[in-house]
MARBA-3410 file (N, C-alpha, C, O; in Angstrom, 1 decimal):
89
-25.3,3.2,6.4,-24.0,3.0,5.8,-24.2,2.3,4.5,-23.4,2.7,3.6 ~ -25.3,1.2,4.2,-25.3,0.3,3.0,-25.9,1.6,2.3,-25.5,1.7,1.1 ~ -26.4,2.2,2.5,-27.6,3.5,1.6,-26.2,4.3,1.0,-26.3,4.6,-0.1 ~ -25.1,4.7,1.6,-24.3,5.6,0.9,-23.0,4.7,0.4,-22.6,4.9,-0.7 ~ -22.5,3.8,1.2,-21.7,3.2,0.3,-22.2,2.2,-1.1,-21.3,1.8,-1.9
-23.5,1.9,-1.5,-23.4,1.4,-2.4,-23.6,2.1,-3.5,-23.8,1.7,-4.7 ~ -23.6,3.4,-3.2,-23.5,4.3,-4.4,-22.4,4.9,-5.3,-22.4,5.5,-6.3 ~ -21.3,4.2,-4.2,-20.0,5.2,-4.1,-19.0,4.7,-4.9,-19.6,4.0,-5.7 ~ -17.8,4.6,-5.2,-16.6,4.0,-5.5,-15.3,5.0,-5.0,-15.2,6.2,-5.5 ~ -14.4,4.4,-4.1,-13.4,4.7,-3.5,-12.3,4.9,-4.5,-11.9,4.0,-5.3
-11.7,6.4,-4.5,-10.0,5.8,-5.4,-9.5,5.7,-4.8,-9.8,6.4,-3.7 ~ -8.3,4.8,-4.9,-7.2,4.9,-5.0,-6.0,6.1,-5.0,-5.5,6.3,-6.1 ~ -5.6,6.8,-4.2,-4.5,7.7,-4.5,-3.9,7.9,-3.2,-4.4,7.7,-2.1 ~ -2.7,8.3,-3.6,-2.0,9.3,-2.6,-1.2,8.2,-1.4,-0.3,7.4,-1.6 ~ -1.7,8.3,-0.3,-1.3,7.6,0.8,-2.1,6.1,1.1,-2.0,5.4,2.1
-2.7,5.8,0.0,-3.4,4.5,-0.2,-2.4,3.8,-1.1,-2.4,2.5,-0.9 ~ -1.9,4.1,-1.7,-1.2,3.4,-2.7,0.1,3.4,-2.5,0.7,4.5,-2.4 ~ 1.1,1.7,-2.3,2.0,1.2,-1.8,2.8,0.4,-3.2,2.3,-0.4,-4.1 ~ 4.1,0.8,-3.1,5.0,1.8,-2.3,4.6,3.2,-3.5,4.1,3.3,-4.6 ~ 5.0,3.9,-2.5,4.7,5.3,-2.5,5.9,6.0,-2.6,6.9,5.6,-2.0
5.9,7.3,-3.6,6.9,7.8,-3.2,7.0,8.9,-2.2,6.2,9.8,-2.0 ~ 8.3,8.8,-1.3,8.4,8.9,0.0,8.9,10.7,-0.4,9.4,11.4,0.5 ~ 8.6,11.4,-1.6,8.9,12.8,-1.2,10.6,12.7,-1.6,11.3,13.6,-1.2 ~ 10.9,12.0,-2.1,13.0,12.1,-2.7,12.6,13.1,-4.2,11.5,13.3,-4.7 ~ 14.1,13.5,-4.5,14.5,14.0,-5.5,14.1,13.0,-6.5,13.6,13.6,-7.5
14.3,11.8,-6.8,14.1,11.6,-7.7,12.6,10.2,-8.3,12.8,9.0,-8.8 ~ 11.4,10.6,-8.2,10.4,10.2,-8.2,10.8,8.7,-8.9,11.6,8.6,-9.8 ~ 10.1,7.5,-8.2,10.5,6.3,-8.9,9.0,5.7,-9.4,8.8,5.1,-10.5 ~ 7.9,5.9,-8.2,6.9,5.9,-9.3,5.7,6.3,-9.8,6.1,7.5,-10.1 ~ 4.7,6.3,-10.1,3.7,7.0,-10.5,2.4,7.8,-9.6,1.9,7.1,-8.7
2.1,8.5,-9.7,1.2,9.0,-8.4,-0.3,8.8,-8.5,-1.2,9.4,-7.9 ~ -0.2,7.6,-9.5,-2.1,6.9,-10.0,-1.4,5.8,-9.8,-0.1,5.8,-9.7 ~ -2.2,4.7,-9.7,-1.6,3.2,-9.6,-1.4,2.9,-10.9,-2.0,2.9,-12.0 ~ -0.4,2.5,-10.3,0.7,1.7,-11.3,1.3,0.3,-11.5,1.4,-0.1,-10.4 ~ 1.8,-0.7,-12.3,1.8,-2.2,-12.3,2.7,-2.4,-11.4,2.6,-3.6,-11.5
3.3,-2.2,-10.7,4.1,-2.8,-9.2,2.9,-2.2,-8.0,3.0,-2.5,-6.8 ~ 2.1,-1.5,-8.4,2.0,-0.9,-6.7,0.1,-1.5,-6.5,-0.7,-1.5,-7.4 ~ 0.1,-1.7,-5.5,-1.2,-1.7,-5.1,-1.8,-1.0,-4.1,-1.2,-0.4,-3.2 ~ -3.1,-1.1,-4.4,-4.2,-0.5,-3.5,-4.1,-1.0,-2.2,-3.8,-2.2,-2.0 ~ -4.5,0.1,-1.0,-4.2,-0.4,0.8,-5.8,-0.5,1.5,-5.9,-0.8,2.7
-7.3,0.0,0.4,-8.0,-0.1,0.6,-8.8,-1.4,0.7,-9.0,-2.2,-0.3 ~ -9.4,-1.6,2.4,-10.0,-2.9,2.3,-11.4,-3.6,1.0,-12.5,-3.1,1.0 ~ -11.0,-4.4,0.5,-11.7,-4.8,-0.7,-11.3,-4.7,-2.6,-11.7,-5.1,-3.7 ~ -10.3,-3.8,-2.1,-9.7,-3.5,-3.5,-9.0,-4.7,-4.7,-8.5,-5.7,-4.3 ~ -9.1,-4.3,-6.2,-8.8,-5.1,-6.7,-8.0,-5.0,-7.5,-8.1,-4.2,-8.4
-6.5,-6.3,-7.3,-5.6,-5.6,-8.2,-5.6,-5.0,-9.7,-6.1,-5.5,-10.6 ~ -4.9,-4.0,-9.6,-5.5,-3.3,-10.9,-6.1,-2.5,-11.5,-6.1,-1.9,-12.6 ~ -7.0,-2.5,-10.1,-8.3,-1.6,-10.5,-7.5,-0.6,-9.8,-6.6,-0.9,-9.1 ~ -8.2,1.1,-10.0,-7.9,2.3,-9.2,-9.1,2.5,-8.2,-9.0,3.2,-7.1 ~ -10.4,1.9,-8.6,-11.4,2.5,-7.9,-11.9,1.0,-6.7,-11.6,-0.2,-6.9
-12.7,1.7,-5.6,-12.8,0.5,-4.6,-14.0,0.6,-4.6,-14.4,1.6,-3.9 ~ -15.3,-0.4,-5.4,-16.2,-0.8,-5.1,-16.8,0.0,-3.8,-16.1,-0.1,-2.8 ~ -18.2,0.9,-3.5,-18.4,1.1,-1.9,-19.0,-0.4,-1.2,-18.6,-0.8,-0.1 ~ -20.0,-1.0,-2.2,-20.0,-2.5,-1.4,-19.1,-3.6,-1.4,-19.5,-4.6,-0.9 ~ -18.1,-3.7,-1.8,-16.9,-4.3,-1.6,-16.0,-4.1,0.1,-15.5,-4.9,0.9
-16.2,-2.5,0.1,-15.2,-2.1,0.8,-16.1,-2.5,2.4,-15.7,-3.1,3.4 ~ -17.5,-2.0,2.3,-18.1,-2.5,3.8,-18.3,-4.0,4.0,-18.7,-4.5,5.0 ~ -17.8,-4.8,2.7,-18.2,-5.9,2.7,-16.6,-6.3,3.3,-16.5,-7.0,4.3 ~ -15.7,-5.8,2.8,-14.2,-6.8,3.7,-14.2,-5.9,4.6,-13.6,-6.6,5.5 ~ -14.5,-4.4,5.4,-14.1,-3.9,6.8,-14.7,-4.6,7.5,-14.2,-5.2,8.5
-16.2,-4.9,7.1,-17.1,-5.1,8.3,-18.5,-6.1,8.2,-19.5,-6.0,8.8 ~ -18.1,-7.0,7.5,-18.5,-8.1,6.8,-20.3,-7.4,6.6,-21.1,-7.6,7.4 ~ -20.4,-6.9,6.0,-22.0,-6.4,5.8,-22.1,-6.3,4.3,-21.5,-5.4,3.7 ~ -22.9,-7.1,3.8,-23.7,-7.4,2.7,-24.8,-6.2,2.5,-25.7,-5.9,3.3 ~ -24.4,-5.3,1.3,-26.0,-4.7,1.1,-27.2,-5.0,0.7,-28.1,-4.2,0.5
-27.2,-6.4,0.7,-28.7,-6.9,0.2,-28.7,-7.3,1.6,-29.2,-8.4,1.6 ~ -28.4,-7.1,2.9,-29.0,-7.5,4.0,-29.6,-6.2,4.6,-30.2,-6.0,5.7 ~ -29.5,-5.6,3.8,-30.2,-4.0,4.2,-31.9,-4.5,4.0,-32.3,-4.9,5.1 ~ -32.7,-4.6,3.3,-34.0,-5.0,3.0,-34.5,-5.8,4.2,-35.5,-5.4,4.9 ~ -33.5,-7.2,4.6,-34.0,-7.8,5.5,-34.1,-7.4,6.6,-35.2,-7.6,7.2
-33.1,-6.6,7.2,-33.1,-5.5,8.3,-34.6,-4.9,8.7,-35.4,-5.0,9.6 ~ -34.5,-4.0,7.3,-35.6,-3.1,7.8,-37.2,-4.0,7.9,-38.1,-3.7,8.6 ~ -37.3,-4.9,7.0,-38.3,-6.2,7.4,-38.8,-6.5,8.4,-40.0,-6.6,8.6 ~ -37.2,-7.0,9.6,-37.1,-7.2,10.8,-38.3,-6.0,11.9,-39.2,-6.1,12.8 ~ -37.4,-4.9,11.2,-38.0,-3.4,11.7,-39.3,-3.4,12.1,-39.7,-3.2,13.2
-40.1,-3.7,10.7,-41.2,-3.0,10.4,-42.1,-3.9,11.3,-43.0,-3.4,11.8 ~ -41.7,-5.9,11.6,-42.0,-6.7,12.1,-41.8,-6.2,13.9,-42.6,-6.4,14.8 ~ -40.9,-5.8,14.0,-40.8,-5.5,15.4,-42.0,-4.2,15.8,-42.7,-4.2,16.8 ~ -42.0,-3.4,15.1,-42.8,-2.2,15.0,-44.2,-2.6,15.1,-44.9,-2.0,15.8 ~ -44.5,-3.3,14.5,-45.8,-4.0,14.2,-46.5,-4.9,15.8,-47.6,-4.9,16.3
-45.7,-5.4,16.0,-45.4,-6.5,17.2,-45.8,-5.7,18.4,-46.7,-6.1,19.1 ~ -45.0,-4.4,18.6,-45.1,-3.7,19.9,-46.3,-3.0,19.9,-47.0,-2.9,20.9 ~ -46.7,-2.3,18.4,-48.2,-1.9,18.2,-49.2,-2.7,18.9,-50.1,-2.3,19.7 ~ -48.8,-4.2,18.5,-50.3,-4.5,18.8,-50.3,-4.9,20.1,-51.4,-5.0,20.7 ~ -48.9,-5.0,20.8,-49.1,-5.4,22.1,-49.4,-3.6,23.1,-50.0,-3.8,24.2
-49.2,-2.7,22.8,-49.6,-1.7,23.3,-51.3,-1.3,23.0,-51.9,-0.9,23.9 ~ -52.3,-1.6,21.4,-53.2,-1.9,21.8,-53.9,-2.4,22.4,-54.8,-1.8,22.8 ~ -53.8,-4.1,22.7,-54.2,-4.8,23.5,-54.0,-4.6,24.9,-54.4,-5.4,25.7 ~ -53.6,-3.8,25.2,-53.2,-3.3,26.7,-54.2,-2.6,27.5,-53.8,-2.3,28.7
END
């Protein structure tokens, strides 16, 4: 997930963006964000149209992409670990 979201940036449009117009005859506001309306994506900033991809896994799901490295560290440490206890076996 950190491998594709930190490449990414989310817009803003359509059914993300509050208030919205509800489909009436007479449009009241803009269909890009505009200075009354904001963004409904988690991480977003007012103002901006686009949502950071490490912002956004950072406020859904609290995950840091610089903890991606340490992870696979973990990994390679675990991997290593069962090696050698399956050689010594």
């Amino acid at each position: 997930m950190a491998n594709e979201f930190k490449r990414i940036n989310l817009l803003c449009d359509g059914n993300y963006i509050l208030p919205s117009n509800l489909g009436g005859a007479f449009p009241q506001y803009p269909s890009t964000l505009g200075v009354n309306q904001v963004c409904t994506l988690a991480g977003s900033v007012p103002g901006q149209q686009f949502v950071r991809g490490r912002d956004y896994i950072y406020a859904s799901f609290e995950y840091n992409v610089d903890d991606q490295w340490r992870n696979w560290g973990i990994t390679i440490v675990f991997f290593v670990y069962v090696s050698s206890l399956l050689l010594l076996s």
